[in-house]
N, C-alpha and C positions, 0 to 999 in steps of 0.2 A: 364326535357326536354325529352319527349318522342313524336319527329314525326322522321318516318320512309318513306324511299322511294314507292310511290301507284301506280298504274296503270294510275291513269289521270295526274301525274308527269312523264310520258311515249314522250318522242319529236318524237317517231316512228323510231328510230336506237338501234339494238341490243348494238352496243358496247358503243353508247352515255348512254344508258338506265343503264349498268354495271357501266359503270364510278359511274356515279349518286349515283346506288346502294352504291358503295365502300365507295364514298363521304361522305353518309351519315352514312355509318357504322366508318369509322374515325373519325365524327364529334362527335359520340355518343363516341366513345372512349373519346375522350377528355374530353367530361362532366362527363365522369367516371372518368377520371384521376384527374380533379378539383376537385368536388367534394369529394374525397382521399385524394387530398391539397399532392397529390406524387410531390414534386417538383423536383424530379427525371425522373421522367417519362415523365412531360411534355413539354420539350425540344424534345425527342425521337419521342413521338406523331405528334409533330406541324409537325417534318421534315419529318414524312410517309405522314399527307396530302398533305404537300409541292410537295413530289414526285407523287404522286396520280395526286393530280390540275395539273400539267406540262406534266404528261400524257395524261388525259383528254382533256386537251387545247390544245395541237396537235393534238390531235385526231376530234379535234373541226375542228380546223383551216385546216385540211387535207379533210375534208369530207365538208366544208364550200366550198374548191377550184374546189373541184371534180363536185359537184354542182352547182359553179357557182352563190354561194349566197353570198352579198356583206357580208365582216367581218372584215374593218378598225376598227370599234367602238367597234366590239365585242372583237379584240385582245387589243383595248387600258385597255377595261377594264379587260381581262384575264394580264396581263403584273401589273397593278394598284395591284392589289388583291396578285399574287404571292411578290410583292414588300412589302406591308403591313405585309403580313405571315413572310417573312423574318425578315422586321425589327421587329417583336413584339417574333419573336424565337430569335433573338438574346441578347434583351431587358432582357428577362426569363434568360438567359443562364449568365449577368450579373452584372443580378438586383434581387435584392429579391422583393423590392416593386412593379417592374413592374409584376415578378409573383403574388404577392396577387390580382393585379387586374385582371391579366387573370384567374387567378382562380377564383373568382368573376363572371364572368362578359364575358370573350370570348368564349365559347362555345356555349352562345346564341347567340354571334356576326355571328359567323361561319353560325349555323344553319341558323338564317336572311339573308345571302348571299348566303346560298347553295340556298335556296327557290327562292330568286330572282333572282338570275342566272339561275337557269331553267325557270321559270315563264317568267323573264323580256328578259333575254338575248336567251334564248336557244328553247324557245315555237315558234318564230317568224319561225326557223325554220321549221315547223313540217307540213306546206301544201307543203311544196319541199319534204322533205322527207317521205311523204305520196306516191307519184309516185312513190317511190324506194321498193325492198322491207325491210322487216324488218333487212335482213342480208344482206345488200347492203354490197359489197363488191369495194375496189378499185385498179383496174387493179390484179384482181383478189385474192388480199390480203384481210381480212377485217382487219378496221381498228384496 
């Protein structure tokens, strides 16, 4: 599994872009840590994305409000996904067999939902945040 965060995976916000970046620099951890078969490690890992997504996703949801861009559906699904991470961290943490499959098999899951969360969920926004600049800031914080 080698994709990395590009330019045209860009939604036009400095700190949305970061997030993204981190996202996929965790995701690649984890298929480093799978593939290692560390079942050690990969409790540790799950729980830095975990904290990363919930950062991110406020960071979403804060800069959705500021703008004035609808985002019931997008926190249904940011709420969906940190719930899944949970249950399959704790599943690992255990279960042995539920780690053979995530060592198997979630790191690609991850990667397929980082992609479509920026693509599906996150691109929609990017002609509102074209009008801003790239370091839109709110109430003079960025986010």
């Amino acid at each position: 599994m080698e994709l990395a965060w590009t330019e045209q995976l860009s939604v036009g916000n400095a700190v949305i872009d970061a997030d993204h970046k981190e996202l996929f620099g965790l995701v690649s951890n984890i298929d480093c840590v799978t593939k290692a078969k560390d079942h050690f490690a990969l409790p540790r890992a799950l729980k830095l994305l975990n904290a990363c997504m919930s950062r991110h996703f406020l960071n979403e949801e804060l800069l959705a409000h500021a703008l004035d861009i609808p985002f019931a559906m997008h926190k249904v699904a940011h709420q969906n996904m940190l719930t899944e991470l949970d249950l399959t961290r704790h599943q690992i943490e255990k279960n042995s067999v539920a780690a053979i499959y995530v060592m198997e098999h979630y790191a690609q899951f991850l990667l397929d939902w980082l992609i479509e969360h920026i693509a599906g969920e996150d691109m929609p926004m990017k002609p509102v945040l074209h009008n801003h600049p790239y370091d839109f800031k709110i109430n003079g914080v960025c986010l």
